[in-house]
DSSP file (Angstrom, degrees, kcal/mol; ACC not computed):
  #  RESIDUE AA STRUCTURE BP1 BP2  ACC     N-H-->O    O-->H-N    N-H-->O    O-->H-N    TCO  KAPPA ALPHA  PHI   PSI    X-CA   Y-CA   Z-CA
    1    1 A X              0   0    0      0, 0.0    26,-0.2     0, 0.0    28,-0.1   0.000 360.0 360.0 360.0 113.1   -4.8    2.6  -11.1
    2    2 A X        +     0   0    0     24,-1.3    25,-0.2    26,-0.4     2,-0.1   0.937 360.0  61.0 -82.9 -53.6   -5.0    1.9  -14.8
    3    3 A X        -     0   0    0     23,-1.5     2,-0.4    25,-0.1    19,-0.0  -0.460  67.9-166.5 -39.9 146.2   -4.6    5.6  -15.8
    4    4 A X        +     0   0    0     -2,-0.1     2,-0.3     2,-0.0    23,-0.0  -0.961  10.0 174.3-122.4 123.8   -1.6    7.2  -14.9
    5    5 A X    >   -     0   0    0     -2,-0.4     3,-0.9     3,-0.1     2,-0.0  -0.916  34.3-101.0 -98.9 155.2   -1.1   11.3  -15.1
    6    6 A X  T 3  S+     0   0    0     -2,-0.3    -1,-0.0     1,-0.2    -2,-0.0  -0.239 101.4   1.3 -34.1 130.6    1.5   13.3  -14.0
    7    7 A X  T 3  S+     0   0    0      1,-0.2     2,-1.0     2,-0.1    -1,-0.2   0.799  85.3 167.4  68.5  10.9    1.3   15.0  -11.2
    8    8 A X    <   +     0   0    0     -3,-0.9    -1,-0.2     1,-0.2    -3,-0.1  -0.685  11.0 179.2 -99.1 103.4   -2.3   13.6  -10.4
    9    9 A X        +     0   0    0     -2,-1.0     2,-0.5     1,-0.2    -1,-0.2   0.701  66.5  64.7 -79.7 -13.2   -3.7   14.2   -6.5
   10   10 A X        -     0   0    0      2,-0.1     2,-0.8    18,-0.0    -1,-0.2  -0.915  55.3-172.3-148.8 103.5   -6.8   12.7   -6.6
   11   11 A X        +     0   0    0     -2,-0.5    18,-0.4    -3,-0.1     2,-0.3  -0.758  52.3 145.7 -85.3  70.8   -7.2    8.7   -7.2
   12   12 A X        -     0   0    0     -2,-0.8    15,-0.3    16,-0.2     2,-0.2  -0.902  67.4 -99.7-143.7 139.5  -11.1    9.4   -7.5
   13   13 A X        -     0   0    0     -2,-0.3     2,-0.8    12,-0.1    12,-0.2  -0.509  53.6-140.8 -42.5 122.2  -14.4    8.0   -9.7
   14   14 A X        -     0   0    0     10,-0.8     2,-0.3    -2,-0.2     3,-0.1  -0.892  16.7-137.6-117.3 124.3  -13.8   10.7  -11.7
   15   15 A X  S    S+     0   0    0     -2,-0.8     2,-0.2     1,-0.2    -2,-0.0  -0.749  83.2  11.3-127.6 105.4  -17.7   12.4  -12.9
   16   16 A X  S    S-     0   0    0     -2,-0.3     2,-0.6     3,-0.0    -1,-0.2   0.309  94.0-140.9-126.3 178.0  -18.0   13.2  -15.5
   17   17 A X        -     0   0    0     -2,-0.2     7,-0.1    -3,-0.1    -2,-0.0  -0.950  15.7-161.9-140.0 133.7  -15.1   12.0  -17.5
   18   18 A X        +     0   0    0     -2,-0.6     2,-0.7     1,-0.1    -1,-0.1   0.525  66.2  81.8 -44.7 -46.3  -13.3   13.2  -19.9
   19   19 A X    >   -     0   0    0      1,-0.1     3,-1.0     4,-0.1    -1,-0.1  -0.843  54.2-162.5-142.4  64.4  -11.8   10.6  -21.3
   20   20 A X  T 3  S+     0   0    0     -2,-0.7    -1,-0.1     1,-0.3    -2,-0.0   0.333  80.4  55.0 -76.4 -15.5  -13.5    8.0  -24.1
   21   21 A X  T 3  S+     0   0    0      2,-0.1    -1,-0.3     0, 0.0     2,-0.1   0.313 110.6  36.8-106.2  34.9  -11.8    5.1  -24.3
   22   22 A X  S <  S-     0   0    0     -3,-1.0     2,-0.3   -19,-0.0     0, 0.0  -0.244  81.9-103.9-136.0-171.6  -11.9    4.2  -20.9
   23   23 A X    >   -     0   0    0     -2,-0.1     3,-1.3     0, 0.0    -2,-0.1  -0.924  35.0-102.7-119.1 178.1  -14.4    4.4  -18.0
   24   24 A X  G >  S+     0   0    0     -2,-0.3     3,-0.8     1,-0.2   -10,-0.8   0.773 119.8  59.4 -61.5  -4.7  -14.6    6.9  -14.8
   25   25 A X  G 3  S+     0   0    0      1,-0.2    -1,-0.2   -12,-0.2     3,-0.2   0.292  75.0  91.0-103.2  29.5  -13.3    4.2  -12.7
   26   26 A X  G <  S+     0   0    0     -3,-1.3   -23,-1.5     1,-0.2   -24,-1.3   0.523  84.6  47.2-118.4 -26.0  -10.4    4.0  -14.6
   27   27 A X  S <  S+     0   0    0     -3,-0.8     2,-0.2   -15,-0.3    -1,-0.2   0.135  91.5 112.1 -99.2  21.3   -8.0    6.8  -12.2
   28   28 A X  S    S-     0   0    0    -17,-0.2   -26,-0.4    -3,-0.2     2,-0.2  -0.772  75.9-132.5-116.7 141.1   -9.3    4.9   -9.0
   29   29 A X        +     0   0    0    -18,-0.4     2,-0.2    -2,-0.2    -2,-0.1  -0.627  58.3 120.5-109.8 164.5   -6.7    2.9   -7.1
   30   30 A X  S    S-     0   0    0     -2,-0.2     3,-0.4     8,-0.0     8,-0.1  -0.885  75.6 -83.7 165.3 165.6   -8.7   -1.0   -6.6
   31   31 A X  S    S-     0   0    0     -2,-0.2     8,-0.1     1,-0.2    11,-0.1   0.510 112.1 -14.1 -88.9  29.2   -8.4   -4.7   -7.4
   32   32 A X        +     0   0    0      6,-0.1    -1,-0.2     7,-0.1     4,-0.1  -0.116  65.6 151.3 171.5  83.7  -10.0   -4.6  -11.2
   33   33 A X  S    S-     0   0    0     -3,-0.4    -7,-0.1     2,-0.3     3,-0.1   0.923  93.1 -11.9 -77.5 -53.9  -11.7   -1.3  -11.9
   34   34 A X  S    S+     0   0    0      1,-0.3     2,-0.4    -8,-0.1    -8,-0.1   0.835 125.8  25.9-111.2 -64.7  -10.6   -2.3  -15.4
   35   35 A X    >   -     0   0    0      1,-0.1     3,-1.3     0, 0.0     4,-0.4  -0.940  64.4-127.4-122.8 142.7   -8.2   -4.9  -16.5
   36   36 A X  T 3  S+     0   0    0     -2,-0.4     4,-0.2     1,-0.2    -1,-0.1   0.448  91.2  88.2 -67.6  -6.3   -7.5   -8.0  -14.5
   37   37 A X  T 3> S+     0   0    0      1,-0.2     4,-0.6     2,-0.2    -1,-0.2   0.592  80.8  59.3 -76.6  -3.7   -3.5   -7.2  -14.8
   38   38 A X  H <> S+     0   0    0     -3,-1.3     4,-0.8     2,-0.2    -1,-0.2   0.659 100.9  47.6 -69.2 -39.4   -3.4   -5.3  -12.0
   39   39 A X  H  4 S+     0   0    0     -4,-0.4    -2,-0.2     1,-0.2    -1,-0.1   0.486 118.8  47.6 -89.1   8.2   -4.6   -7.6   -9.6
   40   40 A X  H  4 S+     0   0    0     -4,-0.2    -2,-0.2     2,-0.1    -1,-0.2   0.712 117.2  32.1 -88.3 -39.4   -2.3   -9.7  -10.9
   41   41 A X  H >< S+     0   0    0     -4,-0.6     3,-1.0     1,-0.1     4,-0.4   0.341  87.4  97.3-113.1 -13.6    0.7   -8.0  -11.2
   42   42 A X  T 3< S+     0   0    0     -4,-0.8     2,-0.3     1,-0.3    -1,-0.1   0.923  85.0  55.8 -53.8 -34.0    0.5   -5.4   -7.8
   43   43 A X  T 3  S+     0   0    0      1,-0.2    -1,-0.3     2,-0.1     4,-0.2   0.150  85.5  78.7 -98.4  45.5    2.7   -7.8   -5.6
   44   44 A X  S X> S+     0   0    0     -3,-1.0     3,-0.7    -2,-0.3     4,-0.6   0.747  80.2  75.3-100.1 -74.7    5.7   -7.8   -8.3
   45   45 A X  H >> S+     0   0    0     -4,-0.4     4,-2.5     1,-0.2     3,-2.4   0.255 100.9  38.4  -7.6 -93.0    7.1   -3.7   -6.8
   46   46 A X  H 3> S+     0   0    0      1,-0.3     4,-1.9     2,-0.2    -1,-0.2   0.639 120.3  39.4   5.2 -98.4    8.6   -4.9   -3.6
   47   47 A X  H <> S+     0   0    0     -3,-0.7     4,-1.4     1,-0.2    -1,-0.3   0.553 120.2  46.6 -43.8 -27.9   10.1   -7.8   -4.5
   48   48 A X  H << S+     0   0    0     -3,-2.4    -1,-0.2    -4,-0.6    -2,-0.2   0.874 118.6  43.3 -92.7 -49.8   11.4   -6.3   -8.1
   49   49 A X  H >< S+     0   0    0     -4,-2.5     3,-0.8     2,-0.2    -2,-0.2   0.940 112.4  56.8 -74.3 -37.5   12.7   -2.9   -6.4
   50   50 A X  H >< S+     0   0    0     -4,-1.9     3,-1.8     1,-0.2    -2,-0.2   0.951 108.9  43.6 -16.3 -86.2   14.2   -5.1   -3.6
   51   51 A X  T 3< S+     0   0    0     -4,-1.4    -1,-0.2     1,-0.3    -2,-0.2   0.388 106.6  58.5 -51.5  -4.5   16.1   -7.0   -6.0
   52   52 A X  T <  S+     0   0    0     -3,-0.8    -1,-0.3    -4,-0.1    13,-0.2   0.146  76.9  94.5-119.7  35.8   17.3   -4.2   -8.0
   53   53 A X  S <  S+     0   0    0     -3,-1.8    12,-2.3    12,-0.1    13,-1.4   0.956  85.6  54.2 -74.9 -45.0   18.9   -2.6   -4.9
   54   54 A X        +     0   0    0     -4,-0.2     2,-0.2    10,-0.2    10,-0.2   0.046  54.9 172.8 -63.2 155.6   22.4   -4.4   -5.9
   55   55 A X        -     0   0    0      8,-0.3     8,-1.1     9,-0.1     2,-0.5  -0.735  24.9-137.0-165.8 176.1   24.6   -4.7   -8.5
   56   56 A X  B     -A   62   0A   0      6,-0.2     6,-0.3    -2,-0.2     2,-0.2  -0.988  29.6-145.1-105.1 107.4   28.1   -6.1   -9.4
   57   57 A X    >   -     0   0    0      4,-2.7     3,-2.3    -2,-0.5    -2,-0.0  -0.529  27.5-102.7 -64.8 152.2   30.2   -3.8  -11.5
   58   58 A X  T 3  S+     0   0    0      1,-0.3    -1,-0.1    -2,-0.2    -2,-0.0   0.829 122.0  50.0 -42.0 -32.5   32.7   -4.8  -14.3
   59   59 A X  T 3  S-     0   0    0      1,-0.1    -1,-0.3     2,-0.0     3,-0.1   0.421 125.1-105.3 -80.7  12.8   35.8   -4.2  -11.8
   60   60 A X  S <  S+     0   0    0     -3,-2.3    -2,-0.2     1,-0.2    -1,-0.1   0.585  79.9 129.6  95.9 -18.1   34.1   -6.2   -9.5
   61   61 A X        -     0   0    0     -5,-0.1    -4,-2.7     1,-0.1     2,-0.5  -0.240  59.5 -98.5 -89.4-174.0   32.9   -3.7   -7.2
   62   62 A X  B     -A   56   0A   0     -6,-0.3     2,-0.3    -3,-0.1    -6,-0.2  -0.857  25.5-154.1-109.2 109.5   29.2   -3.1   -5.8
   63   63 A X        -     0   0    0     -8,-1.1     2,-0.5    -2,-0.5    -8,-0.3  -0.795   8.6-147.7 -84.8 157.0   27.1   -0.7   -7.2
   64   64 A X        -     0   0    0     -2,-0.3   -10,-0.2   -10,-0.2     3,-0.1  -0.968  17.9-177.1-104.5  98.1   24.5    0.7   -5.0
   65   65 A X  S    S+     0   0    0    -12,-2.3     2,-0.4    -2,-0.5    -1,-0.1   0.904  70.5   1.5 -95.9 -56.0   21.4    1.4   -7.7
   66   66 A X  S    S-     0   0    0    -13,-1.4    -1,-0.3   -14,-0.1     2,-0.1  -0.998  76.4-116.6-159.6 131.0   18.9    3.0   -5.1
   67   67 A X        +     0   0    0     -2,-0.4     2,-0.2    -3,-0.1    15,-0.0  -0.456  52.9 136.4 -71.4 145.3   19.1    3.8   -1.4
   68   68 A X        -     0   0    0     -2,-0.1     2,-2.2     2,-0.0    -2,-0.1  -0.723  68.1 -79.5-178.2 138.4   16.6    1.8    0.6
   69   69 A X  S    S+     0   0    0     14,-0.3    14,-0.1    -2,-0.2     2,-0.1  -0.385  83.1  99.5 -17.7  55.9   17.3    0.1    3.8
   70   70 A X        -     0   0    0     -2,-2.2    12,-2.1   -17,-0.0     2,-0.2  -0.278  48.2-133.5-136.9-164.8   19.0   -3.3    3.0
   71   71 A X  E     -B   81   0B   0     10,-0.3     2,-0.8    -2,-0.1    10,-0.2  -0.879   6.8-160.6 172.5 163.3   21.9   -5.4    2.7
   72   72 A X  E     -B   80   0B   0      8,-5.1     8,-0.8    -2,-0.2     2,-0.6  -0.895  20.6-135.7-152.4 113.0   24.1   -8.3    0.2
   73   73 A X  E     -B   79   0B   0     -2,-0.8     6,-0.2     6,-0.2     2,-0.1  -0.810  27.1-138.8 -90.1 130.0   26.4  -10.6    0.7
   74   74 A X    >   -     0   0    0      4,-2.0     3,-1.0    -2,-0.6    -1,-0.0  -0.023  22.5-112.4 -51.8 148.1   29.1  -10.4   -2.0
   75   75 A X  T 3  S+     0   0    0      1,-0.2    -2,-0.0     2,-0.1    -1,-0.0   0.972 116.1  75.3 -42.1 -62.4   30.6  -13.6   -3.6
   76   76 A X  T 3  S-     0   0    0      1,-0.2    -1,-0.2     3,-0.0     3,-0.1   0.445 121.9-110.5 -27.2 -31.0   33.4  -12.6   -2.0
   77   77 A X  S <  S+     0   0    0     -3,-1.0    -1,-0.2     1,-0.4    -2,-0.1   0.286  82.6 121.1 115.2 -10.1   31.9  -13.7    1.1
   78   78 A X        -     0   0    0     -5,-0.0    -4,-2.0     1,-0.0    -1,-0.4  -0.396  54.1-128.2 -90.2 173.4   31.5  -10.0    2.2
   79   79 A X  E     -B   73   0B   0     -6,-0.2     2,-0.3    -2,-0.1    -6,-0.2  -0.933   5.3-152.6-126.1 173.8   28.4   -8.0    3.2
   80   80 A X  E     -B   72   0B   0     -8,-0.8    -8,-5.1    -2,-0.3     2,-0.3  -0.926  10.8-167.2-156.3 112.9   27.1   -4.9    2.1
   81   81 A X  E     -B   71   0B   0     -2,-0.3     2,-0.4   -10,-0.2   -10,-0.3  -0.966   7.0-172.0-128.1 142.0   24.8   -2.7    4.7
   82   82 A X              0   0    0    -12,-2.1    -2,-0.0    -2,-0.3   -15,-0.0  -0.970 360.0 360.0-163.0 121.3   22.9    0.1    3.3
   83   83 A X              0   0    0     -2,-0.4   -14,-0.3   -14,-0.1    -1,-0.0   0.261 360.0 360.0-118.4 360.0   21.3    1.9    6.8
């Protein structure tokens, strides 16, 4: 999906369209309706939100950024289980 709106239910060949500097297949979810960075770039989420589950805080301690099923072993040698 190359457009993004707010609040937008329907990932649809949109006819007609509104919209001029774009085409209708442009709110359609796919591997290139439009630009080739998409099919390039889809399988980064995971891996990116995964890896930003963690963090280290200045005192040393473990922030927890965003709940998700996981877990991190610490320097410390400890781990860290997030259910």
């Amino acid at each position: 999906q190359y457009l993004q709106a707010v609040n937008e239910i329907n990932a649809i060949r949109a006819d007609p369209h509104v919209w001029q500097h774009d085409n209708d297949m442009s709110e359609t979810y796919g591997l290139e309706p439009n630009y080739g960075c998409c099919t390039a770039n889809f399988h980064q989420g995971w891996p990116k939100f995964a890896n930003a589950l963690f963090h280290t805080a200045p005192d040393g301690g473990v922030v927890v950024s965003m709940y998700a099923p996981a877990s991190a072993k610490l320097p410390s040698g400890a781990t860290v289980d997030v259910d």
